[in-house]
N, C-alpha and C positions, 0 to 999 in steps of 0.2 A: 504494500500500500504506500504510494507516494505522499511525503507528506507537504503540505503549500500553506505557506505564512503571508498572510496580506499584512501589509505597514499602511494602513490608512490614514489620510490627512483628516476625516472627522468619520463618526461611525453613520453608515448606510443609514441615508431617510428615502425610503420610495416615495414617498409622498410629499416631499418638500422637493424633490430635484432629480432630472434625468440622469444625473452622475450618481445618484444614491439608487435609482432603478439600476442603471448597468453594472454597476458593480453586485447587487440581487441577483443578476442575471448570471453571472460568472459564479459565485458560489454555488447558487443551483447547477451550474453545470460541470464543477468539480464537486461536489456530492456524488452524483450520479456519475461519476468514474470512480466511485468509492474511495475516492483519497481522503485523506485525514485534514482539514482545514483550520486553518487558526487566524483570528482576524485580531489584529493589533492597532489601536492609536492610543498617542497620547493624549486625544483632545477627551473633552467631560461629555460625560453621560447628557443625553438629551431624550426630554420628555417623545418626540417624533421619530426617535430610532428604533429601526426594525428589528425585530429578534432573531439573531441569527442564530441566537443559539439553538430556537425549536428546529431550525435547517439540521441541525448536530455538527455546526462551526462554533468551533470553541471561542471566547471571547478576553481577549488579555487588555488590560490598559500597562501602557507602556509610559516612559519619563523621555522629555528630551533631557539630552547633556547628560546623559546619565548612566555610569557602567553596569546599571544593574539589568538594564537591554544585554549585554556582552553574555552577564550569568546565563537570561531568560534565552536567549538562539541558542548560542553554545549547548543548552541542554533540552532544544527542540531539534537540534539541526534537520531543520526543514532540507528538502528537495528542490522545492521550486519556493523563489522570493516575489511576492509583486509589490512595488511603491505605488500606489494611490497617487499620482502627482509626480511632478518632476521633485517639489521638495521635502518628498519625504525619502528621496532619494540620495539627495545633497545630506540630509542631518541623520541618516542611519546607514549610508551605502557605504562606508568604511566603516561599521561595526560589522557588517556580516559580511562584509570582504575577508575580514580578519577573522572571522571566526568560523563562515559558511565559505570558504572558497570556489566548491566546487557546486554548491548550489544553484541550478539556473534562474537567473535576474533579471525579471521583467519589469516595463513602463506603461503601467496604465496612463496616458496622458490623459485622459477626459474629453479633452481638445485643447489645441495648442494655444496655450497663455502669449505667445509672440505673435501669432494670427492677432487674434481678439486685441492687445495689445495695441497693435500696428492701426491697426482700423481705428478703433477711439480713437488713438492718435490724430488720425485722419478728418476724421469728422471733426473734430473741434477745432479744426482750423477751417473745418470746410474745405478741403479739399480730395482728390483722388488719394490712392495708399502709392507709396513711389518705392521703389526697393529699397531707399535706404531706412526706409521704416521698420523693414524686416529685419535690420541688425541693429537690434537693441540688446542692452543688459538682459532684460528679461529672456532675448533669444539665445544669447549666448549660455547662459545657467541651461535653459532647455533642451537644447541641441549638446550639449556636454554632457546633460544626463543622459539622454537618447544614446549618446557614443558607449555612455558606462556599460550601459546593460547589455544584454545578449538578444533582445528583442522588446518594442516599444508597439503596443497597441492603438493603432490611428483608429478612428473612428471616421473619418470621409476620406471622399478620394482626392480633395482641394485639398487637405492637409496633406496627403501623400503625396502630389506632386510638388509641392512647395517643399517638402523638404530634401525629397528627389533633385529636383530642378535647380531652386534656390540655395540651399544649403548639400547639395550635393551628395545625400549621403545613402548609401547602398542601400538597394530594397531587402537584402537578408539582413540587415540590423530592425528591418519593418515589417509590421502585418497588418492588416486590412481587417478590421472587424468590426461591423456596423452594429446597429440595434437587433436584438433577437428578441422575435416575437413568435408566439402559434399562429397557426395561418388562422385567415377569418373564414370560417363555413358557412353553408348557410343557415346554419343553426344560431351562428351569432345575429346575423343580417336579422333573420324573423326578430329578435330581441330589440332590434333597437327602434324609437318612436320614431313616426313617420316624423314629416316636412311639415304637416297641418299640426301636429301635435307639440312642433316646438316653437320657441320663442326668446327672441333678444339677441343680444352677440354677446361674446364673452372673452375675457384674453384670463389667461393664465401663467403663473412662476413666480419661480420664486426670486423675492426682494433684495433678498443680498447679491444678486448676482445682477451686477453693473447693466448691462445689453436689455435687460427686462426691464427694471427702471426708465430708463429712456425711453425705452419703447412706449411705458404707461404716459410719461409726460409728452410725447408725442403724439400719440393717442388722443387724450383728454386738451392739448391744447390747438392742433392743428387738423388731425383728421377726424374728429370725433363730429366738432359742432357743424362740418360738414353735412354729414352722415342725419344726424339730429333733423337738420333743415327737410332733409327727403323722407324720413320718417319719423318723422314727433313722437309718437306713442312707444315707440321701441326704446330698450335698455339699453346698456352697454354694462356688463357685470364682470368687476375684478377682481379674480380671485390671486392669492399665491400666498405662500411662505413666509413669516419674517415680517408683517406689513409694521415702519416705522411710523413715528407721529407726522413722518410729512407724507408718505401715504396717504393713511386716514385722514389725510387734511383734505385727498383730492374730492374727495365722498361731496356728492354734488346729486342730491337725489330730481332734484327742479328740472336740473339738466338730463336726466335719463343715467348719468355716468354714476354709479354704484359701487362703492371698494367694498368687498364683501369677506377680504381673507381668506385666511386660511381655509382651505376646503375639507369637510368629512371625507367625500368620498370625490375624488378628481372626476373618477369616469361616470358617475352621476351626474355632475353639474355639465361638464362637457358633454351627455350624452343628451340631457335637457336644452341645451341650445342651439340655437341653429345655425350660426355661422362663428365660428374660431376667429378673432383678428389678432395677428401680431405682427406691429410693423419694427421689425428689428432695424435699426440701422447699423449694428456692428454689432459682429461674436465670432463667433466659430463653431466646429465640430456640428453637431445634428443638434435638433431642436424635440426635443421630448414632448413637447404640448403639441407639436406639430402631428407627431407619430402618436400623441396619444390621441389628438382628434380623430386622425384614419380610423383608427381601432376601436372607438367610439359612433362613426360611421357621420361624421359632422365636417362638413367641407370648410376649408379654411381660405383667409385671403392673407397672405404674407410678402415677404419682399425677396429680394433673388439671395440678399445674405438668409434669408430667413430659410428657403427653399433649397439650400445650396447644399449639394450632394444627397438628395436624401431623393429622388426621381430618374434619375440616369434612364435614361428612354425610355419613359412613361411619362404622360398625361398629371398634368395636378391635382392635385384632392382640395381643384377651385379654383383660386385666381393669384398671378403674380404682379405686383406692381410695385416700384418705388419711387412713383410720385406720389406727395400726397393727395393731389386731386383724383388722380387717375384710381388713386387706392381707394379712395373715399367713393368714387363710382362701380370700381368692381363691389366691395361690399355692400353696394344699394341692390345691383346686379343681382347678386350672387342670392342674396337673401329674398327679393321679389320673385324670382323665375325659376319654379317648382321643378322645370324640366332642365335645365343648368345645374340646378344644385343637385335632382338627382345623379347624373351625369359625374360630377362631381364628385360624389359619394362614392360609384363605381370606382373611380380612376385612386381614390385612397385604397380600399380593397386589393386592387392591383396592386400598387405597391408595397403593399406591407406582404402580402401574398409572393411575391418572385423578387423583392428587393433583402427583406427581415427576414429571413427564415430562419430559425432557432438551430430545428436541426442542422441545416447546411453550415451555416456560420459557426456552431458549435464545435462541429465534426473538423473541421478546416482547421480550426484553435487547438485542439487536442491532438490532431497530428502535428501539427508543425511545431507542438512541442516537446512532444514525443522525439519526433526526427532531431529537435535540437538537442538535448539530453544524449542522443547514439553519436553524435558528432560535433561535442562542444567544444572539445580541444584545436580541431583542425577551424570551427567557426572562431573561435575567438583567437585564432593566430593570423586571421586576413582582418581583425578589427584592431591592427598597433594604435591606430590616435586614441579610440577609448581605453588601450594597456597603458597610453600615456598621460592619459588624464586621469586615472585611475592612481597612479604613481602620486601626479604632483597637486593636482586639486584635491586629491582626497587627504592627501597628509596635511594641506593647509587646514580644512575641514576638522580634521582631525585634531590637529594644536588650538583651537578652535574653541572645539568642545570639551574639550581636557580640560582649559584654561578657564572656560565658563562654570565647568563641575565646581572646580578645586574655587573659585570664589562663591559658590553658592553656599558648601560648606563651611569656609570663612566667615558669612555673613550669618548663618545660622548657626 
């Protein structure tokens, strides 16, 4: 039985975040290759985290700075490592270098933090993203840990050829692994209410996460009163994770625009209304409210960052625009004409149907790392820049942490 140690940056919330669903999704699919699972962060227990342990993943909290991580590997010595994030890669990948060697070292990246990065960037100046935007600190920390490991999990195909293209760096240090989903039958299809049954629009996510935000206040201050003017009587209902006191400031019920929070059940609320809106202007990686409308069976209007990699020759599940006028009319669109949205509906079905598939994407993940494990020596001898960053970033890292223990104890 192989045994697989996750180093998480916070523990799994399915319900606050598409990052806390995919990493659900990986557990469950090392469970059911009966390996032994241990799920590790330092950060604090939170009321909204999933229980992994009824999965039968074991659950450790962990310290940064701290050698008593070196005890806890040292007497798990896991098989396979995955870092949640490039930085929990940077603050634990020379303890289990040192103590797990021979262990295989993955990079859940989520999506790439130098994408997302680059883009805000952009936007707030108002302008296009230009290449030098892509080499930022932040890229450089990312693309370094990318080098460390022995394989880094991309989540779109825009990330992969950016790092491919841009950052040059070999497709065997990379994998390709999108959302896993069950396919939709039409057992799901009979479950979900018709077109005449539902009502309002809706955006959903969660609040701490930068690209949402904007989105809301783009939303509520530009494409919303739009939208209002063509139909008066219609909602616009915000749900998501986290909502702050300037949030709940936007709560405007006169206007139709509604903050409603944190949601019970996501695919409830999303399955009650009738057109999904998220005008993202900057992120990365795939959109979780996006995938989870398709599967919901509720057609969306989004933008091309919003949209981006998650269709590869198929049809929208609705409408693309990013203008705001132009958006504000596909949503009038989308939502008055029963036979559009149906349409619509179908084309989400399809994709999550031949793009998502659990099995397939699964099965693809479990061998390539299979294959990596029979030939890690000869793979990690054609990857010298990460032997070499591994050498000197990590020992800096390392004096680092040493240095922060040994005053920790001093202070207490």
């Amino acid at each position: 039985m192989l045994k697989i140690l996750v180093i998480g940056y916070v523990w799994p919330e399915s319900s606050s975040s598409a990052a806390g669903s995919r990493m659900m999704q990986y557990l469950k699919l090392f469970k059911d290759q009966g390996w032994d699972a241990t799920y590790s962060s330092p950060a604090a227990d939170s009321e909204y985290m999933c229980d992994i342990e009824s999965l039968g993943v074991r659950k450790v909290s962990i310290e940064l700075n701290n050698s008593s991580f070196d005890a806890f590997i040292n007497d798990l010595q896991p098989d396979i490592v995955i870092y949640d994030r490039f930085m929990m890669e940077e603050q634990f990948g020379w303890r289990v270098e040192k103590n797990c060697p021979n262990a295989i070292k993955l990079l859940e990246t989520v999506d790439l933090h130098c994408l997302r990065d680059a883009r805000h960037r952009a936007l707030k100046q108002n302008r296009t993203v230009e290449l030098r935007d892509y080499f930022s600190d932040i890229a450089k920390r990312e693309v370094a840990s990318i080098l460390r490991c022995d394989l880094s999990l991309i989540i779109s195909t825009v990330e992969m050829d950016l790092l491919k293209e841009v950052f040059n760096l070999d497709t065997t240090l990379l994998h390709f692994i999108p959302f896993m989903f069950d396919p939709i039958d039409q057992d799901i299809i009979n479950q979900w209410p018709d077109y005449s049954d539902r009502q309002h629009f809706i955006t959903i996510g969660n609040f701490k996460h930068a690209p949402n935000w904007d989105a809301v206040l783009y939303l509520k201050n530009t494409i919303w009163p739009q939208i209002k003017k063509s139909l008066p009587d219609v909602e616009c209902h915000i749900y998501g994770a986290y909502p702050s006191d300037k949030v709940t400031q936007l709560d405007n019920p006169k206007e139709g625009f509604i903050i409603k929070g944190r949601a019970k059940d996501a695919n409830n609320v999303v399955k009650e209304a009738k057109v999904v809106l998220a005008p993202l202007r900057f992120g990365a990686g795939m959109k979780g409210k996006l995938a989870e409308a398709m599967i919901n069976g509720t057609p969306s209007v989004t933008t091309t960052i919003g949209a981006e990699s998650m269709y590869e020759g198929y049809e929208w599940n609705g409408l693309i625009e990013d203008d705001s006028a132009k958006f504000s009319e596909a949503a009038i669109t989308l939502y008055t004409h029963r036979d559009q949205w149906l349409l619509a509906q179908d084309n989400g079905s399809s994709i999550i149907n031949n793009l998502f598939s659990k099995q397939e994407h699964g099965d693809r993940l479990i061998e390539r790392i299979k294959i990596l494990r029979e030939n890690i020596e000869e793979h990690r001898l054609n990857n010298f820049t990460g032997s070499m960053l591994k050498h000197h970033s990590m020992r800096s890292t390392e004096y680092m942490s040493r240095w922060i223990e040994i005053k920790q104890k001093l202070i207490n």
